[in-house]
C-alpha positions in Angstrom: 20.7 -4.7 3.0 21.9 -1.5 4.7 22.9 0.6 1.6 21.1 -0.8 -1.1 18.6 0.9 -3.3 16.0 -0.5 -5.6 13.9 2.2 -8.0 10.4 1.1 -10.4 9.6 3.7 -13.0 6.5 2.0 -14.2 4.2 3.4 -16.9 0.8 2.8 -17.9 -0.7 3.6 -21.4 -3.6 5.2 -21.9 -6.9 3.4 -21.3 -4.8 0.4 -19.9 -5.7 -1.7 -16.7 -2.9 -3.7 -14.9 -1.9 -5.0 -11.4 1.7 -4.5 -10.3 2.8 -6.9 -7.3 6.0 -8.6 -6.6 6.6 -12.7 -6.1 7.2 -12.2 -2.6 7.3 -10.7 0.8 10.2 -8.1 0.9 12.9 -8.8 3.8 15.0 -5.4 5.2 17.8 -6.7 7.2 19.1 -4.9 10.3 22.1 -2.5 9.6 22.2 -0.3 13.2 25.1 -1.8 14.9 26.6 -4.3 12.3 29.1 -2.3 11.2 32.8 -0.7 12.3 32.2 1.9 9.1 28.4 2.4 10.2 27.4 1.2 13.6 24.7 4.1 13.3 23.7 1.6 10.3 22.4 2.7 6.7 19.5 3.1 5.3 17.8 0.9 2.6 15.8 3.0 0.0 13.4 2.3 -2.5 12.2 4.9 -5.4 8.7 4.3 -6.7 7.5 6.2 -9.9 4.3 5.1 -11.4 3.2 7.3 -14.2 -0.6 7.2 -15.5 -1.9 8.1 -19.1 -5.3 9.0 -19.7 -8.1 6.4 -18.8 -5.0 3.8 -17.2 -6.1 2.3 -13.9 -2.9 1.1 -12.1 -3.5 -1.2 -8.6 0.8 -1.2 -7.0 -0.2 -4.0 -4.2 3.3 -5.2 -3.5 3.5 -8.5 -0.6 3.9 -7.1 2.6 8.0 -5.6 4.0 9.3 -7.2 6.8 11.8 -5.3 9.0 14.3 -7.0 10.5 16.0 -5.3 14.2 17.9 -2.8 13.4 16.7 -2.1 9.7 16.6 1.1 8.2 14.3 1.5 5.5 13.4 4.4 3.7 10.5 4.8 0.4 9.4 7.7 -1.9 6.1 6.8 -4.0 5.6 9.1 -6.2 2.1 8.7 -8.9 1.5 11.2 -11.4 -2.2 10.9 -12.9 -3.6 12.3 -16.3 -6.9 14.1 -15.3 -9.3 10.6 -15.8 -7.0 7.9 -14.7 -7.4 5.8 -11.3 -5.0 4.6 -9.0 -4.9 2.1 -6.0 -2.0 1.3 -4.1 -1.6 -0.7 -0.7 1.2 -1.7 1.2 1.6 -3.9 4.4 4.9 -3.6 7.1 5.5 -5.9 9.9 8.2 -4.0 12.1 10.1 -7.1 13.2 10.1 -10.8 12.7 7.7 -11.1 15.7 7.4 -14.6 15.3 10.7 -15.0 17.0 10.2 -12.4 19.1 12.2 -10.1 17.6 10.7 -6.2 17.8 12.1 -3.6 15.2 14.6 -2.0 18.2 16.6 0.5 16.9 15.4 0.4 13.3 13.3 2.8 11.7 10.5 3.0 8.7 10.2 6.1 6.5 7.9 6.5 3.9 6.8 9.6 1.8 3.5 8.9 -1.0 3.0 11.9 -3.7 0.1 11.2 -5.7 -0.3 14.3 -7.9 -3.0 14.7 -11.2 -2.7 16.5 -14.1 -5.6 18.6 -14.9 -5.0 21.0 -18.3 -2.1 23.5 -17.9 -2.3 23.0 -14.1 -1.6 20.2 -11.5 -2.5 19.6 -7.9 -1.9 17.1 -4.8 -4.4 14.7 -4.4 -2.1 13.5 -1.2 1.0 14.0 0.3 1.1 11.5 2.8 5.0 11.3 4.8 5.6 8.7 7.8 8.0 7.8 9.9 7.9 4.4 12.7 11.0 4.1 15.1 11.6 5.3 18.4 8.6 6.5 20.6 6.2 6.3 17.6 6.4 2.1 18.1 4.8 2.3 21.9 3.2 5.3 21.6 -0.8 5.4 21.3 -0.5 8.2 18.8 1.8 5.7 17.4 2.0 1.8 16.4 1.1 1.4 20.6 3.1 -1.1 21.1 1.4 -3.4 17.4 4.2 -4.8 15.3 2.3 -4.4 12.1 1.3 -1.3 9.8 -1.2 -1.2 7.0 -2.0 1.9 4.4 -4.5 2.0 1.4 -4.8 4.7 -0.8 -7.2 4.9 -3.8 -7.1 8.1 -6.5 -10.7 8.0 -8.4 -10.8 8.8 -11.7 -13.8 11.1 -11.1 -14.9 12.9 -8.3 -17.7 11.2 -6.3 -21.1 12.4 -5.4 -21.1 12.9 -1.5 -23.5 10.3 -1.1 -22.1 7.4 -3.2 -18.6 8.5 -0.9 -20.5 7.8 2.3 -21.8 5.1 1.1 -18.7 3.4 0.0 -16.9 4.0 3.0 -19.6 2.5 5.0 -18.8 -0.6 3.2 -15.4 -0.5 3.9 -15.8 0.1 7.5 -18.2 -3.1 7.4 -15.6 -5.1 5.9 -13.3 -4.7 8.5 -16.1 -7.7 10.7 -14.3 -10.7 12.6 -10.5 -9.1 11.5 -8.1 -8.4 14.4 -6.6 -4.5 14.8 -7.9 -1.0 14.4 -8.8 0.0 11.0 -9.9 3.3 9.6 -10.5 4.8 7.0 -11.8 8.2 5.0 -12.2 10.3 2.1 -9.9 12.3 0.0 -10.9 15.1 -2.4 -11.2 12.6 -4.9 -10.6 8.7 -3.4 -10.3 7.6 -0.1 -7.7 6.4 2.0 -7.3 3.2 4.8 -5.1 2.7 7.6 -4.7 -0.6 9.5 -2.7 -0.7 13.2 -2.6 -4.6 14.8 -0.8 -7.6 15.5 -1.9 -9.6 12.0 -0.2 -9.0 8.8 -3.2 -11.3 7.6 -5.7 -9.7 8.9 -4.3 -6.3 7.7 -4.3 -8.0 3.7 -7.5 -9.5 4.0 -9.2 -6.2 4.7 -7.8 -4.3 2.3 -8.5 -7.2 -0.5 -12.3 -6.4 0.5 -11.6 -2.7 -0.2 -9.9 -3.6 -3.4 -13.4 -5.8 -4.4 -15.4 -2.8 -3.2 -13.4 -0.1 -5.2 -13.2 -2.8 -8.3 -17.2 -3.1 -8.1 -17.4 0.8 -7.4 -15.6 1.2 -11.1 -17.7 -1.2 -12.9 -14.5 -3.3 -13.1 -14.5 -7.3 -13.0 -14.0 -8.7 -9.5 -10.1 -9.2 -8.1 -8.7 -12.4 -8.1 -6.1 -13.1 -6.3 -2.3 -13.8 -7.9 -0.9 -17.0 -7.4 2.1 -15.6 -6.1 0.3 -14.8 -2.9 0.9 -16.8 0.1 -3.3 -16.9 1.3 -4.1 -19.6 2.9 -8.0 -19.2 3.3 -9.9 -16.8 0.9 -10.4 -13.0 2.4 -13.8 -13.0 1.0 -14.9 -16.7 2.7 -16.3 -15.1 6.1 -17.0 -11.2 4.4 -20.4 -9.8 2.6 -17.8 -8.7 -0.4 -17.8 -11.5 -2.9 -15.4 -11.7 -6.2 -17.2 -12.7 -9.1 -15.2 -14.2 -12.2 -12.1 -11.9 -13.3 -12.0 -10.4 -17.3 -8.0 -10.3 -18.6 -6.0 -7.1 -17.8 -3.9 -5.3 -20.2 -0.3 -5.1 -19.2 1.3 -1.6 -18.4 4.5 -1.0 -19.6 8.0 -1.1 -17.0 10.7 0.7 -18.0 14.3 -0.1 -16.3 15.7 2.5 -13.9 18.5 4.3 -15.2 
């Protein structure tokens, strides 16, 4: 709701491996004009802190937001990383409950990622990545161009990559974007890469970057994904793709600390 605020300070211990998602999709409900006291609206935020020890690999893949007309909702991510830890976080919006042909109107979508490593006595940004959706940016084509849903994937190796296995990799993503509706992208950071998705399919924008997550899993020597059972898939997003799971190993659980 219009005012609320939700904050994760998750941390991971070194050399651990865990998946962080939540039991279901998460609902923003339209503030702008609801209110005598507000009828600008308020703003729903969420504060993400994900902090990661030596040789911890953390995957945040959260179920997708949906925002309702008129919602204001507003997210800081930040991810500190020790110097050899890997991070993979993915999030899916659907700007209005299209369905019922509702449209996001008036609302508006902020978000602002800061992954940052650790390396000795010094630090530096592996990305500062800060978006906002409302307004002109919904029709524009520099925009959402008229598409009601919005997909980002960003991965933070735990090593720098060789120019060629980069290449590569991203080749594989780009083929594993075959028989999915939308325009999907994606490219390299200094050290990771980094996917967006722009289209009318939530599903669509999921199951490409669950083939991503089996690519980056297999890049790492890690066991396959599998999917939670919290997930609402229907139909497997490796069925139709050349990326194929293999059987999962257990993960070791990061620690969550309550926000203060």
């Amino acid at each position: 709701m219009g005012g609320d605020q939700l904050c994760f300070d998750i941390a991971a211990g070194p050399d651990s491996r865990a998946l962080i998602t939540t039991v279901a999709a998460q609902k923003a409900y339209g503030s702008v004009g609801r209110s005598r006291l507000h009828p600008g609206g308020q703003w729903a935020r969420q504060q993400v802190v994900l902090t990661l020890a030596s040789g911890s690999n953390l995957e945040w893949l959260p179920q997708e937001l949906v925002l309702y007309a008129g919602a204001l909702f507003e997210q800081t991510v930040q991810v500190n990383l020790e110097a050899n830890a890997a991070f993979l976080g993915a999030e899916v919006v659907r700007l209005g409950r299209t369905a019922a042909g509702e449209a996001l109107g008036s609302g508006c979508w902020r978000s602002a990622l800061e992954i940052r490593r650790q390396l000795d006595a010094t630090a530096r940004f592996e990305l500062v990545d800060r978006l906002e959706l409302g307004g002109e940016a919904l029709s524009s084509a520099h925009g959402m161009a008229g598409e009601p849903v919005f997909g980002s994937l960003v991965w933070a190796a735990p090593q720098p990559l060789d120019a060629t296995v980069m290449a590569a990799l991203l080749e594989h993503c780009r083929s594993a974007r075959a028989g999915l509706a939308g325009a999907m992208a994606c490219g390299p950071l200094n050290q990771g890469l980094i996917a967006r998705y722009r289209g009318p399919s939530s599903q669509a924008a999921r199951f490409w970057f669950s083939r991503i997550w089996a690519l980056l899993r297999r890049q790492q020597g890690l066991a396959p994904p599998e999917l939670p059972r919290l997930w609402p898939f229907q139909e497997q997003p490796w069925a139709t793709s050349a990326v194929q799971p293999e059987p999962p190993i257990a993960l070791a659980a990061a620690t969550v600390k309550p926000c203060t």
